[in-house]
C-alpha positions as CSV (number, residue, x, y, z in Angstrom):
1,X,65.4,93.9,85.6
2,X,66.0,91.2,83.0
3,X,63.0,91.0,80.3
4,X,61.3,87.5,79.4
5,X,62.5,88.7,75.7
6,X,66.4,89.1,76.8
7,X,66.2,85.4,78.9
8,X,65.2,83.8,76.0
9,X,67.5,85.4,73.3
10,X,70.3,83.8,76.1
11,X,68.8,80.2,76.3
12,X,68.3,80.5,72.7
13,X,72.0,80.6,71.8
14,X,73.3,78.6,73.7
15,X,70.6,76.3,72.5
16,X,72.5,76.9,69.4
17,X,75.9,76.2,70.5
18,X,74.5,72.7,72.1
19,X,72.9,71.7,68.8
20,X,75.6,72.9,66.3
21,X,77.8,70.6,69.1
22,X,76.3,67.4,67.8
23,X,76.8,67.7,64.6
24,X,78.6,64.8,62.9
25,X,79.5,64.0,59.3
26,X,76.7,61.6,57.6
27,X,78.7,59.1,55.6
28,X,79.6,60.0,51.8
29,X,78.2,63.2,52.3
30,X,80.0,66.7,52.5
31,X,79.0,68.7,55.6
32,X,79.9,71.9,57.6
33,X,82.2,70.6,60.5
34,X,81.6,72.7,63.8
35,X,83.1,72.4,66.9
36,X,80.6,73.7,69.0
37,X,80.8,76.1,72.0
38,X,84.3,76.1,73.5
39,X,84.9,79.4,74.8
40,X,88.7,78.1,75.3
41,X,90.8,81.1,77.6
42,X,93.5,83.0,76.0
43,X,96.1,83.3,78.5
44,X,98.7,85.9,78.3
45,X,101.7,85.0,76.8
46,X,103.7,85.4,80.2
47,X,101.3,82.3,81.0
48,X,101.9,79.8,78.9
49,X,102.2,79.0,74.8
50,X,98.4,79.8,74.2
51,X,95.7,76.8,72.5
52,X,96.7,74.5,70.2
53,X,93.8,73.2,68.1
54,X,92.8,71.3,64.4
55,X,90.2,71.9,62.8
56,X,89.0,68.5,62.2
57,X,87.2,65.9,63.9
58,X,87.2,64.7,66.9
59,X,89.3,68.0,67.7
60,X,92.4,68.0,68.9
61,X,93.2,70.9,71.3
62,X,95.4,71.4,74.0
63,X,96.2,74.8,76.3
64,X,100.2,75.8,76.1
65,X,101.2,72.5,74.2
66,X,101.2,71.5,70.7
67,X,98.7,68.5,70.0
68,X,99.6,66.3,66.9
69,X,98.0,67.3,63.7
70,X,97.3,71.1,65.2
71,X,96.6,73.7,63.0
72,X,96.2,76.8,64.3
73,X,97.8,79.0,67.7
74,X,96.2,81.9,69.0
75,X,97.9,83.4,71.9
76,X,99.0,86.4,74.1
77,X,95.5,86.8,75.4
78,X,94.0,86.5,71.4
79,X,96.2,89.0,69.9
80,X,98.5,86.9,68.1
81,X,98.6,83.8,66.0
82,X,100.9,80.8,64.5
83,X,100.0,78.5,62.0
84,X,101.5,75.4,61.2
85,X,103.1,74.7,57.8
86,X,99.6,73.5,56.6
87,X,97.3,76.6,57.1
88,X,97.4,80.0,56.1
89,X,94.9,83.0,57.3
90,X,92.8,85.6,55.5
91,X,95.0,89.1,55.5
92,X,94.3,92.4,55.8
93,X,97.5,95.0,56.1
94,X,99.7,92.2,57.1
95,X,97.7,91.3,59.9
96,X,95.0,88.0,60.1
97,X,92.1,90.2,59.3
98,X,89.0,90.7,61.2
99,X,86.1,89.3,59.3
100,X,82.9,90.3,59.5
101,X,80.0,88.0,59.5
102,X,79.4,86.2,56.4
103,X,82.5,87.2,54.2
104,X,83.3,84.4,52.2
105,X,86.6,82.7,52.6
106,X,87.9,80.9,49.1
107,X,90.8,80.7,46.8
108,X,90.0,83.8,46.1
109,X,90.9,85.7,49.6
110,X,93.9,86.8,50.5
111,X,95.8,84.4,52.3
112,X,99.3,84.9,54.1
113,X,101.9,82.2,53.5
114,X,101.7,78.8,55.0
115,X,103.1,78.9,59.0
116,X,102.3,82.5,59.5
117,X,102.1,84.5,62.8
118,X,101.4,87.7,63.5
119,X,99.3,89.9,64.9
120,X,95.5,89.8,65.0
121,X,93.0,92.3,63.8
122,X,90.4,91.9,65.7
123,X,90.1,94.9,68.5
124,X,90.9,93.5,72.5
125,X,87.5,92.9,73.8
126,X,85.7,92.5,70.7
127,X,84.7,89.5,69.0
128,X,85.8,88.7,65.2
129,X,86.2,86.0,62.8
130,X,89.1,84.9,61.4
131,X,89.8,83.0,57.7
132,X,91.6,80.0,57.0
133,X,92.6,77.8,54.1
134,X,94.6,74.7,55.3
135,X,95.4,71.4,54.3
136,X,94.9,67.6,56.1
137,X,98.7,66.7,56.2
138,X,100.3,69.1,59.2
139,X,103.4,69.4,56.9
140,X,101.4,71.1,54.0
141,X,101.9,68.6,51.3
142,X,97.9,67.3,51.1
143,X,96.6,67.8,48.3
144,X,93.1,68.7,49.2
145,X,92.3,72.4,50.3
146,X,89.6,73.2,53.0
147,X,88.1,76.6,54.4
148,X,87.8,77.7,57.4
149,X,86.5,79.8,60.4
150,X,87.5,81.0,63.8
151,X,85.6,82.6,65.9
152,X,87.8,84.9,68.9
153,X,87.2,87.2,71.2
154,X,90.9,88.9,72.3
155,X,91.6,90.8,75.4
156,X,93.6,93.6,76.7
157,X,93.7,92.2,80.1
158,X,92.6,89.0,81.7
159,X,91.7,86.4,79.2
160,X,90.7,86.5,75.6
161,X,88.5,83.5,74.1
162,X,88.5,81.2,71.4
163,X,84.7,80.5,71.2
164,X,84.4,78.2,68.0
165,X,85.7,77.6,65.0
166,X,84.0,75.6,61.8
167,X,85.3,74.0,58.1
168,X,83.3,72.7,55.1
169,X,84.3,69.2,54.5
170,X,84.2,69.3,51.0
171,X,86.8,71.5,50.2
172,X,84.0,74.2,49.0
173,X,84.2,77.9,49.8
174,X,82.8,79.0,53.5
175,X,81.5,82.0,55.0
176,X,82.6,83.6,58.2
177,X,79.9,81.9,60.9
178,X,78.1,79.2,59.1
179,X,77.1,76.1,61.5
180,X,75.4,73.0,60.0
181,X,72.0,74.0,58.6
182,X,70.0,71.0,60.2
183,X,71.1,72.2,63.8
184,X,70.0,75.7,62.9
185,X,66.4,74.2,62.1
186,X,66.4,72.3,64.8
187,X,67.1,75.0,67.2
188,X,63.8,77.0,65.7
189,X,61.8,74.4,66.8
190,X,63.4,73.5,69.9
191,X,63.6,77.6,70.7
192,X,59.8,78.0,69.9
193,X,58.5,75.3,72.0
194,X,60.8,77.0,74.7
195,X,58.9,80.0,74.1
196,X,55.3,78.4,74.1
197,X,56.4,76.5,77.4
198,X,57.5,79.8,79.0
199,X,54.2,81.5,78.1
200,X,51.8,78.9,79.2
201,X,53.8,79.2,82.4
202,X,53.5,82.7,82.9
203,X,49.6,82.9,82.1
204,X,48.6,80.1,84.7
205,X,47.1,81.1,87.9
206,X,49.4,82.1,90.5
207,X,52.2,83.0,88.3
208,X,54.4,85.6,90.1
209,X,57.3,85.4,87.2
């Protein structure tokens, strides 16, 4: 049976991904861009051409075509990836490595050349980060840098998933994960009245859950 504990810890991210969903850019001020909770399938590559998607607001995505201004293409169920001329991924052995939580992603990683693909680190059925480093103009020439995150889950058969993916819109260095902080704080509070709710609940009389 399901424990109280194990219900909550559920409700309580994708609490998360709601609130890191809302976040917006507060004018004149640099701020961690997040998409939110997309959990976008991975189709394999007898399907179609895989998701399209940028990295900037409001977005852009699209499932076997290529959106203007898209940035990144992962495809054949997650395994593989193509970049467009303005973005370039983290390495590790040739491949776009799988990042752990929290590595930083800066001018000092190792990036592949602009327009890369290749395969994808990340184990099928496991869930990894990837690094980016791209650019605002698609064709590469911008000439402000910004770091990235992408968040996939890739899959030996079936569907893999893009879940998320974030950048820092200042240009400054980012590590694998981060979502706005204000959403995070928010979520404590909104997760603990949850919990106090639930409780009072469970303690009043004729409670059977």
């Amino acid at each position: 049976m399901t424990t109280l504990s194990t219900r909550l810890d559920a409700h309580f991210r994708l609490a998360a991904a709601a609130a890191a969903a809302a976040a917006t850019t507060t004018a004149g001020e640099a701020a961690i861009i997040y998409s939110g909770l997309r959990n976008a399938p991975l189709f394999p590559i007898s399907v179609n051409g895989g998701f399209y998607f940028d990295f900037e607001w409001p977005f852009a995505s699209a499932q076997g075509s290529r959106p203007d201004g898209w940035d990144v293409n992962p495809y054949a169920q997650g395994s593989r990836i193509y970049l467009n001329a303005n973005t370039a991924v983290v390495l590790a052995g040739g491949s776009a490595a799988d990042l752990a939580f929290g590595t930083p992603i800066s001018a000092a990683s190792l990036f592949s050349p602009n327009g890369f693909f290749g395969e994808v680190a990340i184990p099928a059925g496991s869930t990894g980060f990837l690094g980016f480093r791209f650019t605002e103009n698609s064709s590469g020439n911008s000439s402000q840098t910004y770091y990235a995150w992408a968040r996939l889950q890739p899959a030996l058969s079936g569907n893999g998933q893009l879940l998320d993916w974030a950048y820092d819109d200042s240009g400054a260095p980012l590590a694998a994960g981060t979502i706005p902080e204000p959403d995070a704080l928010g979520l404590l509070a909104l997760g603990a009245a949850g919990l106090g709710i639930r409780r009072r609940r469970l303690r009043s009389p004729g409670s059977t859950r």
